[in-house]
N, C-alpha and C positions, 0 to 999 in steps of 0.2 A: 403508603406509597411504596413500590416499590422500586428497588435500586438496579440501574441500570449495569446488566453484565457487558464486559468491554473484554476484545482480545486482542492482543499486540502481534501482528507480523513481524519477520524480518524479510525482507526483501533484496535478492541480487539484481541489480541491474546492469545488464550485458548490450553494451554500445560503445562506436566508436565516439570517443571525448564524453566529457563530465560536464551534463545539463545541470543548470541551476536548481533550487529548490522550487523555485514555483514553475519551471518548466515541466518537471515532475508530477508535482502534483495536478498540473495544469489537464497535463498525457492521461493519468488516474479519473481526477475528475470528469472529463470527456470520454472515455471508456465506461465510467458506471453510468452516466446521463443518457447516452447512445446506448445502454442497454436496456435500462430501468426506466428512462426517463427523468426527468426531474424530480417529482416523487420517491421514485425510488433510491435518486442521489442521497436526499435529503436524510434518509432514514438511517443512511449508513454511519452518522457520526464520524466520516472520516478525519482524523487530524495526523499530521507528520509529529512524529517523536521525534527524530532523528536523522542526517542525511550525512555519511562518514564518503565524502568527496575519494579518501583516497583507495578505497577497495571496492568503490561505489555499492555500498549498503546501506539500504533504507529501511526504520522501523515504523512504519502507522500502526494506529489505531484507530478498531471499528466497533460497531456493537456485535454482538451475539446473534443476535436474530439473523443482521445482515451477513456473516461472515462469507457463506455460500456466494453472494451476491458479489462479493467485493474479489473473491479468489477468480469465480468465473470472467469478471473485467478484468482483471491481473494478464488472465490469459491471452487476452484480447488487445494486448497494448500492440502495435505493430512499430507505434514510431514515436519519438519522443523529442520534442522540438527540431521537427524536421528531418532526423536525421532516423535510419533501421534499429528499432532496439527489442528487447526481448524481458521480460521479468521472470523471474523463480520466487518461489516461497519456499522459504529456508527453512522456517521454523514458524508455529503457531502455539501463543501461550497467551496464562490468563493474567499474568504480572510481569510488569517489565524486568522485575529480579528474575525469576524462572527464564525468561527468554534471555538475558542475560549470562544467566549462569549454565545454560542449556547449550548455548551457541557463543562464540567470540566475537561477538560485534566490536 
């Protein structure tokens, strides 16, 4: 069997006020579904590491395969619980130590 490769984003999120976590991910999730379809959501393994409210930085994690999939919906967020927002990818690593120690989350 083999073991599934995983890479950790860090994510800036640029909007006016601070959406909750599942607003967030709500935004992600309908950006990959709207591109990929459902299927292709599915494959992403997406899960939230991390949501630091006060510099609005977000860390998920996806699989490898998907990575391309999940950056190109990144780019595609336009709004995020109703309100104009924008995503950057900060950083992309293969351990949350390395994205840690690579960047100051």
């Amino acid at each position: 069997m083999k073991r599934m490769k995983r890479r950790y984003l860090a994510l800036q999120l640029e909007m006016d006020g601070v959406p909750s976590e599942k607003e967030f991910m709500d935004a992600v999730w309908g950006s990959v579904s709207g591109l990929y379809g459902e299927v292709g959501a599915s494959l992403t393994s997406l899960a939230l590491i991390s949501f630091d409210v006060s510099c609005k930085v977000v860390v998920i994690r996806t699989s490898l395969e998907t990575l391309d999939f999940l950056r190109t919906s990144l780019a595609c967020i336009t709004s995020v619980a109703g309100k104009v927002a924008c995503v950057h990818v900060l950083a992309v690593s293969g351990t949350i130590k390395a994205l840690f120690n690579g960047f100051n989350v």
